[in-house]
N, C-alpha and C positions, 0 to 999 in steps of 0.2 A: 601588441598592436598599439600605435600611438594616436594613431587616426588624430592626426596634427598636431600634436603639442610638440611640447622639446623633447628633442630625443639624447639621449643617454651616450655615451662614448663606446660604451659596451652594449650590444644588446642583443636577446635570443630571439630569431622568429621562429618560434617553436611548433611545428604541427600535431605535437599529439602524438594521439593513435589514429592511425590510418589504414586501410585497409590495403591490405595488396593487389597486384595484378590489374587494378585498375585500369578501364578504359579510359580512354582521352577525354573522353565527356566528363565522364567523374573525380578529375585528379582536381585536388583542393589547391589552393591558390590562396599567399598572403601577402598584403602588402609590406614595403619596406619602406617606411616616410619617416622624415623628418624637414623640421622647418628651421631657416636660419631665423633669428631671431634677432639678430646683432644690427649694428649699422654700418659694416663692411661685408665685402662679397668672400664668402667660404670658398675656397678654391681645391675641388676635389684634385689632383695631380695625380693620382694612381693608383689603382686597382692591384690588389695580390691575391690570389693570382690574377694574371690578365686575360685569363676566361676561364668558364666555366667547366672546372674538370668532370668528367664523365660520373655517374651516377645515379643516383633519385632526384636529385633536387635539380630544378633547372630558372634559369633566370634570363628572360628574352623581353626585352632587349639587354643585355649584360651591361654591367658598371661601367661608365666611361669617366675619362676626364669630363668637366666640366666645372661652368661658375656658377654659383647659386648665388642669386641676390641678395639682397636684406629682404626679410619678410615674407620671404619665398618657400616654396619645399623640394623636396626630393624625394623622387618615388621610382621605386623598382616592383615589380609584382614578384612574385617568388612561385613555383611551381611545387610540388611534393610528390613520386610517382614509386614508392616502394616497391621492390620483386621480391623481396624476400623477409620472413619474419626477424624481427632485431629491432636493435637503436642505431639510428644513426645523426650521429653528433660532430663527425671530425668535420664537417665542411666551413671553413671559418675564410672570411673575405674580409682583410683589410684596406678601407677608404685613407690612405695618405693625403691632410688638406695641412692646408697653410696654418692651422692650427692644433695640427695633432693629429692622433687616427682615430677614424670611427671605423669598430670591428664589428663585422655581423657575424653570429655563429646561427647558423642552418640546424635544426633539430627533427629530430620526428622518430618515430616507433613504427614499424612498420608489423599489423595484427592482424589475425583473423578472427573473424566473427561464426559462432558458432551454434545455432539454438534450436533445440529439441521442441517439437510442439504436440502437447498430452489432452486430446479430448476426451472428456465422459461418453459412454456407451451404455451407463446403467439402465435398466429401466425406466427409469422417472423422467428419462428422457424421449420417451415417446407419448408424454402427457402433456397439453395444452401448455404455453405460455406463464398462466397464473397457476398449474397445479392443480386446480379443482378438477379438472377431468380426465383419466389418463386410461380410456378405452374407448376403440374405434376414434379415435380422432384424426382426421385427414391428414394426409402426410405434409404438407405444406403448412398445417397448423400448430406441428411438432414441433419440440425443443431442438431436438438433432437438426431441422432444418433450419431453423434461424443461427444455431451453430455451425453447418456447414458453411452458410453465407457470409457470417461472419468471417470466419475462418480463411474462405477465399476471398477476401477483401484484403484479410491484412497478410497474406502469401503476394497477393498481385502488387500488394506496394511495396514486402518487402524486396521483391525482384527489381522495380523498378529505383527503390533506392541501392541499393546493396546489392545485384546481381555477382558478386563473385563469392557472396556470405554463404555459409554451408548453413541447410534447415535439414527435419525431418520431423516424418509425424509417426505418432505413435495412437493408441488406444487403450483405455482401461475401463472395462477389462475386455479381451481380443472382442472378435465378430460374432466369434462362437457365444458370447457370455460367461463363459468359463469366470469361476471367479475361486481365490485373486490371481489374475493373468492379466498383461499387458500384451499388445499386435505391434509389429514394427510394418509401416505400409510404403515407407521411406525411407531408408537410411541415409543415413549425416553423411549428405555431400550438398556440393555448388550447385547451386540455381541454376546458373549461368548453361552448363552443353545442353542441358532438356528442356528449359523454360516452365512455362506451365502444365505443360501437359499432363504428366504423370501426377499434379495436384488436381488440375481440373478432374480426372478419370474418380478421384476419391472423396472432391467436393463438391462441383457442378451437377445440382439436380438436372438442367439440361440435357446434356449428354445421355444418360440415364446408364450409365455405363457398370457393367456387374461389380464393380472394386469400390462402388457409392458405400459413404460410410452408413452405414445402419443397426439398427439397437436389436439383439436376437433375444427374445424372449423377455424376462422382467430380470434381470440379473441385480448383483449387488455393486457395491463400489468400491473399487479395493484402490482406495486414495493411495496407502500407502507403497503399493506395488508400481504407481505411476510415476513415485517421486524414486524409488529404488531404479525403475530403467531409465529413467535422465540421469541421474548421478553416475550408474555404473555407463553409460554412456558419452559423459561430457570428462569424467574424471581423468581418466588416463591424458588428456589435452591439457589438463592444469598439473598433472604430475610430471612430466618429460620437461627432456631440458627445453622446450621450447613455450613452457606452462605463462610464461607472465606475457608470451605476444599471444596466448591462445585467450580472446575474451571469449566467456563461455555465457549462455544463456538458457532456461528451463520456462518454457511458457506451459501455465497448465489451466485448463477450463474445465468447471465443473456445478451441478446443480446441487447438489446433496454432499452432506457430511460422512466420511471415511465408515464403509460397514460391512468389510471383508477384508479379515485381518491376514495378510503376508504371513507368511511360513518358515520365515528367516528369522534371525534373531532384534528383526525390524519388526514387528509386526503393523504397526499403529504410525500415525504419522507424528505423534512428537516424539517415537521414538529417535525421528531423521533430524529433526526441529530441534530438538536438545541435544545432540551430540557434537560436542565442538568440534570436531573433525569433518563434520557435515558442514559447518556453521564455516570453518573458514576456507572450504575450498575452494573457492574463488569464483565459486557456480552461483550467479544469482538470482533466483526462482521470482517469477514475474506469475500473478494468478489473476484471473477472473472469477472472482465465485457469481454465480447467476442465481437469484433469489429474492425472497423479499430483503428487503433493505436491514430489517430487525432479527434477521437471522442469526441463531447464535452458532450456528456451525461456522459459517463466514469467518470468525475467527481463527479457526485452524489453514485456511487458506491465510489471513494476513498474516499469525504466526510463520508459517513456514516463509513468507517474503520477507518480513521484517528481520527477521534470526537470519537471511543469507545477503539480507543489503539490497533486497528487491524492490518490488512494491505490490500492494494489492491492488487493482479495479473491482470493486463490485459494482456489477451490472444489476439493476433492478428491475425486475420483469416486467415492472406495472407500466413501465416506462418503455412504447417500443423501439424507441432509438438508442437505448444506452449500451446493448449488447454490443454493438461496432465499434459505438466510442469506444469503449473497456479495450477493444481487443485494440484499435489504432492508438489507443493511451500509451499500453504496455509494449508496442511496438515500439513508438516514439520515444520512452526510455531505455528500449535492449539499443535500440539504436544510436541514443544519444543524442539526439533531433529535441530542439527549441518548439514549443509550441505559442503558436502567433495568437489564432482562433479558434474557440470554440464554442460556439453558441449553438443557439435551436432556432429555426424560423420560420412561421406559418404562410406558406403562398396560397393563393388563389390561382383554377385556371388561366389561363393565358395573361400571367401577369409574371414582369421580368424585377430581378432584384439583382443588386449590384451589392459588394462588401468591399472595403479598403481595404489595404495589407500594407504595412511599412515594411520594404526591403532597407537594411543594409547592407556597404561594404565588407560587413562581415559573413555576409549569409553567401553557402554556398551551395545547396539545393531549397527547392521551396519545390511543399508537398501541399496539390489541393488537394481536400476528399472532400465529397460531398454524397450524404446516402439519406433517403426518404423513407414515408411508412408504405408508401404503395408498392408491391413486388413484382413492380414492371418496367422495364428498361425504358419506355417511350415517355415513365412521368416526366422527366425532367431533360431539361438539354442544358449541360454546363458547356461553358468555354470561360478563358483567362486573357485578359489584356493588361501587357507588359506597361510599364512609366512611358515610354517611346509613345505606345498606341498600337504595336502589334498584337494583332489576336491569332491564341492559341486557342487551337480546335482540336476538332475529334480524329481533322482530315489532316491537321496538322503535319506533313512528312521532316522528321528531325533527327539527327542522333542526340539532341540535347532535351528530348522531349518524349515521353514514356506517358502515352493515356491506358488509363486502365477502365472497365467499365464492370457491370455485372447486373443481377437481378435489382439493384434498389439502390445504385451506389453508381457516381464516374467522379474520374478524379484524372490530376496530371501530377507528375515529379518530371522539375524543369531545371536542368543544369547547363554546366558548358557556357557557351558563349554567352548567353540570356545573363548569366551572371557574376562569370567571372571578368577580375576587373573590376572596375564601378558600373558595369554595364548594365546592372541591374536595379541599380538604387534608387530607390523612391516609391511611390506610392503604386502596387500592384491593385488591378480589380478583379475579383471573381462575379462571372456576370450567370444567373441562375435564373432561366425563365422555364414555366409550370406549363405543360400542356392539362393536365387538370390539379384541382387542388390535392396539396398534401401538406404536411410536417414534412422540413427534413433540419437536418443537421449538417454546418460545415464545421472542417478542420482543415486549418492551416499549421501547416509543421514547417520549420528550417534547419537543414547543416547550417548549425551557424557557430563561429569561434567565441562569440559573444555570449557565455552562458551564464544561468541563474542558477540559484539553488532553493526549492521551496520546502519548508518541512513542516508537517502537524504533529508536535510532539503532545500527545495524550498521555505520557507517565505521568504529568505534573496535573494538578487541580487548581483552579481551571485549568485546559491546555491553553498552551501556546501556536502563535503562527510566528514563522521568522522565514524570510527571504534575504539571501544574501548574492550578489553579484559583485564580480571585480571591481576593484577602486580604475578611477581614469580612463573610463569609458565613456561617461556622461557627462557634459555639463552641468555643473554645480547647481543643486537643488530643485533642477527640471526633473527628478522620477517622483511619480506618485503610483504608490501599492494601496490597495484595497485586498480583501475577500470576499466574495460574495459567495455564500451558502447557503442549500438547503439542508433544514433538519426535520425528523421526525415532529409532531406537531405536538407529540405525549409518547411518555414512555410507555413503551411496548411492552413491559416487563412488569409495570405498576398494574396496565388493563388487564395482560394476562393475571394474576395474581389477585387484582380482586371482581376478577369477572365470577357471576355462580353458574356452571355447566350441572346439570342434574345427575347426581349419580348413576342414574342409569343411561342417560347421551352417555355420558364416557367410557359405560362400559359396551357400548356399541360401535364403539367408533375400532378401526382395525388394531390387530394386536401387532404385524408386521408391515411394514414398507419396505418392499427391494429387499426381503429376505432378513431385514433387521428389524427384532423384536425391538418396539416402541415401549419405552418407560411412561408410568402412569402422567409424567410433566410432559412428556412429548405428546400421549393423546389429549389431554386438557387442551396442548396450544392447535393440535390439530379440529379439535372441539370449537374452539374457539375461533380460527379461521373460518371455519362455515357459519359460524353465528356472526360474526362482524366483520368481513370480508374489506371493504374498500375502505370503514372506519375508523378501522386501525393505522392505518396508510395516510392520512391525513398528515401534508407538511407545511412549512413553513418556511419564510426564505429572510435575507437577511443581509447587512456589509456591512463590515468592520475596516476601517482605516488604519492602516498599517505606518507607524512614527520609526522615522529615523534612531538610530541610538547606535552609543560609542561602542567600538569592540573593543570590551576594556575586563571583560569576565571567561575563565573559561567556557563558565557557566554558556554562554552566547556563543563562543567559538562553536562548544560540541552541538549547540541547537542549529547553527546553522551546516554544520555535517561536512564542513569544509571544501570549498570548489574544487573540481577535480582537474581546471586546469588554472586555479592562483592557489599560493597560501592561504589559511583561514586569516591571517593576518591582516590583510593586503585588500578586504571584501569595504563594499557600502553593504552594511546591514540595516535590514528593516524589521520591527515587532509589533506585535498586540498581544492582549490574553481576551480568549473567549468569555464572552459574558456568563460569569456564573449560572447565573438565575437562568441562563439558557440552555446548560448541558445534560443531556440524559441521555438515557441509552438505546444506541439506533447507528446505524452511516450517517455521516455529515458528508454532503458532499460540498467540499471547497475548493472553490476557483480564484487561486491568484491571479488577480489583474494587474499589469504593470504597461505605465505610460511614460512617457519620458524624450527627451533627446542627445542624441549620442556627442561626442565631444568635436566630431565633424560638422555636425548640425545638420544630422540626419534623422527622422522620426523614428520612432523607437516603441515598440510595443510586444508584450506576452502575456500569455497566460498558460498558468500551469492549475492543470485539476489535478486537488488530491483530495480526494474521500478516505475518508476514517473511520471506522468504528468505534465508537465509544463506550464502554461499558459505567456503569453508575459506581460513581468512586465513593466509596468507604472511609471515612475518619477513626481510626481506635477510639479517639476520645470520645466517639458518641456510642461509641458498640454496647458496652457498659449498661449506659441508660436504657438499653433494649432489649436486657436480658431480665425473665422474670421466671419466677418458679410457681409449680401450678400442685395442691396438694394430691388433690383426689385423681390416679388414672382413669379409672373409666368414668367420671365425670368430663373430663378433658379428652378422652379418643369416646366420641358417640359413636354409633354404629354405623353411621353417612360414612365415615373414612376411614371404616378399617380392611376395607379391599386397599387400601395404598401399602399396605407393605403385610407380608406374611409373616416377618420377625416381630411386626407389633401383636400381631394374633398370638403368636406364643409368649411374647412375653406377659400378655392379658391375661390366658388361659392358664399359664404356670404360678405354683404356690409363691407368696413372697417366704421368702429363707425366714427363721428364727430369727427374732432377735432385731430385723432387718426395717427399714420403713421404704418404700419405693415410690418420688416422686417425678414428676417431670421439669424441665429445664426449659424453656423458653426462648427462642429471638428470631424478632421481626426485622432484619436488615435493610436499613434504609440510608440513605445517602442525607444531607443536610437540606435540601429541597422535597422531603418527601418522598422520590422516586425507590421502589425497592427492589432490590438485590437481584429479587427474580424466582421462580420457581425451578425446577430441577438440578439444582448447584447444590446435593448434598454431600456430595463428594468434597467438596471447595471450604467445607461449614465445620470447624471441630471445637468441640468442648473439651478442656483441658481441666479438670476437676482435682480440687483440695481436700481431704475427708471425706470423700464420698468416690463410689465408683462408677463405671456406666455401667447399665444393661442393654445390651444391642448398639447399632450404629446411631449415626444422626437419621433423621426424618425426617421427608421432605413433605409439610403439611397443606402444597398445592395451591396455596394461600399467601403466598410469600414468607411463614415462618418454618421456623425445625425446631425439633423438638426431639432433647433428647432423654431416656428416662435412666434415674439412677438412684443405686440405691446404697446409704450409710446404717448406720446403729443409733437403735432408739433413743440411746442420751448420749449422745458424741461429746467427745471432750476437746475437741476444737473446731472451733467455727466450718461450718461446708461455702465454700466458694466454688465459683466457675472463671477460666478464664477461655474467652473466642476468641478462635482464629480461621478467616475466612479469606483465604488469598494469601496474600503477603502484607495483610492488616491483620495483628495482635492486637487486643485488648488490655487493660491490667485487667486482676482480677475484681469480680464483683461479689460479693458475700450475701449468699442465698440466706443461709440458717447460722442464726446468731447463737455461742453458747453463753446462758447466764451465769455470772458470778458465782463462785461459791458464799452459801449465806454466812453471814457473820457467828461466829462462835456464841452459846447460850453464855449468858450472862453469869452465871457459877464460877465456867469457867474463867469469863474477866475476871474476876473477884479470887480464883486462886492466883490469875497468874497477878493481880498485885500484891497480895501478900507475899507469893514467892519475891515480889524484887523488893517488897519493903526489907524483909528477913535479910537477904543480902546488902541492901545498905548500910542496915544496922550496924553488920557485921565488918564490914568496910571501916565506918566509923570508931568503933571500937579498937579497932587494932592498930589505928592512926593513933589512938591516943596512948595507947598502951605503949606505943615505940617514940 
């Protein structure tokens, strides 16, 4: 799209991927401009062909002769209306002008959209909000309920944008609790011949309808069995010949970490998450995890998006608007939908607010949503007014116009005439007045041609932030990028780790949750939840200005993930690195803001949230300094912590072998800021030893260290070392126990052995002379 400059002799108005079957409201629409720039008149003289041959593509008013002035342009809108899955590329129109041909080639993909939706059923999900109370709690103050809500929030927009997209929902594990089992309560078809209904019946507490989804009994969570029936679900669509127009999609929502293990030779979910055959199906697993923000299960929900090219949302519970966003976030990327707005905003009763929206030429649906903490349709009364001044209502009658509403949320998806064309460009307002106070949340989404790419690469230390969008869309040096983020306000893993819980709280606290025996780190942090509740949760917020820089590195290419409709070549990219001193380990939730103006000289704004998990990054070169050796065992395991593990009890209680000496090894793992590594990661923790051997595994000493015991020979004849490795950070080795020197030879024997070399010189000498 040239959106006025000079246009090229050659050029593609490529539409992508598009979806089929499309209604008239929703068929995408691209302009075809260029501008003479000369000082004579361009004399188009003929069209080839001389109309428009039958097809998907349509162009009305079709090419005519005509004179374009100097300084002038030329515009054709171009239509896109695919029936059938494919590429279609042959439609090529040549402009014959007094100076040669300008040739359009028509392009576009014509795909289906296809996405599986997996909610949690386990137990835990009939517990309050925060966790702390999960018996007799109202149903309206359940997990499952603000999950339902959710749920039918982002079904009613994906209808209203997408109505010919195929969904389904599924459950883990089924109605019954059965565990590990999954429920199919929908199977993968079009939205479009039933509409809502058959979702309403399964998500609308209203209705009250017997097929409402509900949690039976305290079941466990068989993550892994949720991602086995998407897969075996979507895969056959990426396997046939028709695999590259079938985009596939896996949304999954969930409160708790994976803790009923599959029966297959899956059982676990990095069984699914490591297998390259999973990893490149073309299915890209989009997740919610729902929790506190410091949750370290959270990371098997982002593993599983990141390994298939998805993304994660975590929703944090403390917060009652994030659960919606999470789920419209991961909508608006299955989608492929720009996001404009997303902010939070305090109203007052009967007080009205107003929010700007820059439309461009390029946008071809715009999605309001707006949802509140109060769960009652009357809080709020949204309507939209267009650049013109027309207002869109609730009463609104349109086919370009889809309100959708529910317990705590209304919203519009506005296409068709509103926008195709220029018809929509300029400044929209979403107008939001309070019949009483609340919190609510807008999001503004666009179909737009015009896209970004944002990424928070956390491999590197510090991470990085890099935004990249097509070259020749903006006027030069009008974008400015920022981030603005919140983070934990302290590391979650540093308080757990040196918080003291009394040996007897912990052994009071439950042995299972949801059927899954809790390790002695999992009741500490449950210990610890109840002792410091909202103190931990404590955040901080933050923006980082994001500088232009050359694409001149792979290095840069691969961070900015390459635009899915330019070359990575061909992008404005933008960078920063997170402030050291500032990272530890928690969600960052970060919001790309971008401001700018487009090369038409039209306003131009987005914002992209991407929350991160962070974990505390490890240098080898400091691991070393943190390993120590401790001589005496039972001076080192007191009897406070030897309920942590029953292999340290025997190997206390058993004889040390002959011959043998048995100490302990040592490391406190901590990052260059202090922050540590964490407690329950003894699995993650290995001692690699030189001269010496282990007794038992690593230890996980609840404290943030481990400690592992081993045992060598009373007078070793080479030094005892240790080398760590915890992740995919190696240490060198560090040298526990030093061996001394052998002592010098008694002094006799110096004295024979110079005599012996005197005798032999002698002898040397002599026989020199003798010859």
């Amino acid at each position: 799209m040239t959106l006025g400059t000079d246009f090229p002799s050659v050029f593609p108005v490529d539409f992508t991927e598009t979806h089929i079957g499309l209604a008239e409201a929703y068929v995408p629409d691209l302009p075809y401009t260029f501008q003479n720039v000369g000082t004579d008149i361009l004399d188009i003289e003929n069209p080839d062909p001389l109309t428009m041959p039958p097809g998907p593509f349509d162009v009305n008013p079709y090419f005519v002769t005509e004179d374009v002035q100097p300084m002038t342009t030329y515009s054709r809108v171009v239509k896109y209306r695919p029936t059938a899955l494919g590429d279609d590329s042959d439609s090529i129109i040549t402009l014959s002008t007094n100076t040669g041909n300008l040739i359009v080639n028509l392009a576009g993909k014509g795909v289906r959209l296809s996405t599986t939706m997996s909610i949690d059923l386990s137990g835990s999900m009939t517990c309050n909000r925060e966790g702390t109370s999960c018996s007799g709690v109202p149903d309206n103050q359940q997990k499952i309920y603000f999950a339902r809500v959710a749920a039918q929030h982002f079904v009613k927009l994906y209808y209203g944008i997408s109505p010919e997209a195929h969904l389904a929902l599924y459950s883990y594990p089924d109605h019954t609790g059965n565990c590990p089992s999954t429920e199919e309560y929908i199977n993968l078809r079009s939205l479009n011949p039933t509409g809502m209904t058959p979702w309403n019946n399964h998500l609308d507490e209203a209705t009250g309808h017997a097929d409402l989804l509900t949690v039976a009994g305290y079941p466990s969570t068989p993550l892994a069995e949720a991602i086995a029936t998407a897969y075996a679900t979507l895969s056959p669509l990426k396997s046939g010949a028709d695999g590259p127009y079938n985009t596939t999609a896996a949304f999954i929502f969930g409160d708790g970490e994976h803790s009923c293990d599959s029966t297959g030779s899956r059982p676990e979910p990095e069984d699914w998450y490591n297998w390259s055959t999973f990893q490149n199906s073309g299915i890209r697993f989009f997740t919610v995890p729902y929790g506190q923000t410091y949750s370290t299960w959270q990371t098997t929900f982002e593993n599983l998006a990141d390994r298939t090219d998805g993304e994660s949302f975590p929703a944090d519970i403390t917060n009652e608007l994030t659960l919606q966003q999470s789920f419209l976030d991961a909508l608006a990327k299955i989608e492929g939908l720009e996001t404009l707005k997303d902010p939070t905003v305090v109203i007052t009763a009967n007080q009205t607010k107003e929010h700007e929206i820059c439309a461009t030429e390029s946008t071809q649906q715009l999605i309001f949503s707006v949802h509140w903490t109060e769960y009652s349709p009357q809080t709020m009364e949204v309507s939209v007014i267009t650049p013109t001044g027309t207002i869109i209502g609730p009463g609104t009658v349109s086919n370009d116009v889809s309100y959708i509403s529910g317990l705590n949320y209304a919203g519009y998806v506005i296409r068709g005439d509103y926008l195709q064309g220029k018809n929509g460009v300029g400044k929209w307002r979403l107008k939001v007045k309070a019949n009483s106070s609340a919190t609510y949340m807008y999001q503004v989404y666009a179909r737009d041609w015009i896209q970004g790419e944002a990424v928070v690469d956390n491999s590197v230390y510090p991470p990085v932030l890099t935004l990249a969008f097509p070259e020749k869309v903006f006027k030069p040096d009008t974008v400015q990028v920022s981030v603005n983020y919140s983070k934990p306000a302290s590391s979650y893993q540093t308080l757990l780790a040196k918080a003291e819980i009394d040996p007897k709280v912990l052994m009071e606290t439950p042995e299972k949750i949801e059927g899954k025996t809790l390790t002695w780190a999992e009741r500490k942090a449950y210990a610890f939840e109840k002792k410091s509740g909202e103190s931990a949760r404590k955040r901080k917020t933050g923006t980082i200005q994001l500088e232009k820089v050359a694409v001149s590195s792979d290095a840069l290419k691969r961070a900015a993930k390459a635009l899915r409709k330019a070359p990575t070549d061909h992008v404005l990219l933008y960078q920063a690195t997170m402030p050291a001193a500032a990272v530890h380990d928690g969600v960052y939730e970060n919001v790309f803001i971008v401001n700018g103006i487009t090369a038409s000289g039209e306003c131009f704004q987005r914002e992209y949230p991407r929350p991160k998990h962070f974990d505390v990054y490890l240098e080898a070169a400091v691991l070393p300094g943190q390993v120590v050796i401790h001589k005496d065992l039972r001076t080192v395991f007191n009897q406070q912590v030897l309920f942590v593990s029953d292999e340290l009890k025997g190997i206390l209680d058993a004889k040390v072998p002959e011959g043998m000496v048995q100490e302990v090894v040592q490391i406190e793992p901590k990052d260059t800021n202090g922050n540590f590594f964490g407690i329950g990661k003894a699995d993650q923790v290995t001692f690699e030893l030189r001269g010496a051997e282990k007794v038992g595994g690593t230890l996980d000493m609840l404290d943030g260290s481990y400690y592992q015991v081993i045992q060598y020979k009373k007078n070793p004849t080479q030094p005892i070392s240790a080398r760590v490795k915890i992740g995919n950070v190696e240490s060198v080795d560090k040298v526990l126990v030093e061996v001394p020197l052998p002592p010098p030879p008694p002094l006799t024997i110096w004295w024979l052995i110079a005599i012996i070399i005197a005798v032999i010189v002698i002898f040397i000498i002599r026989k020199l002379k003798s010859a």
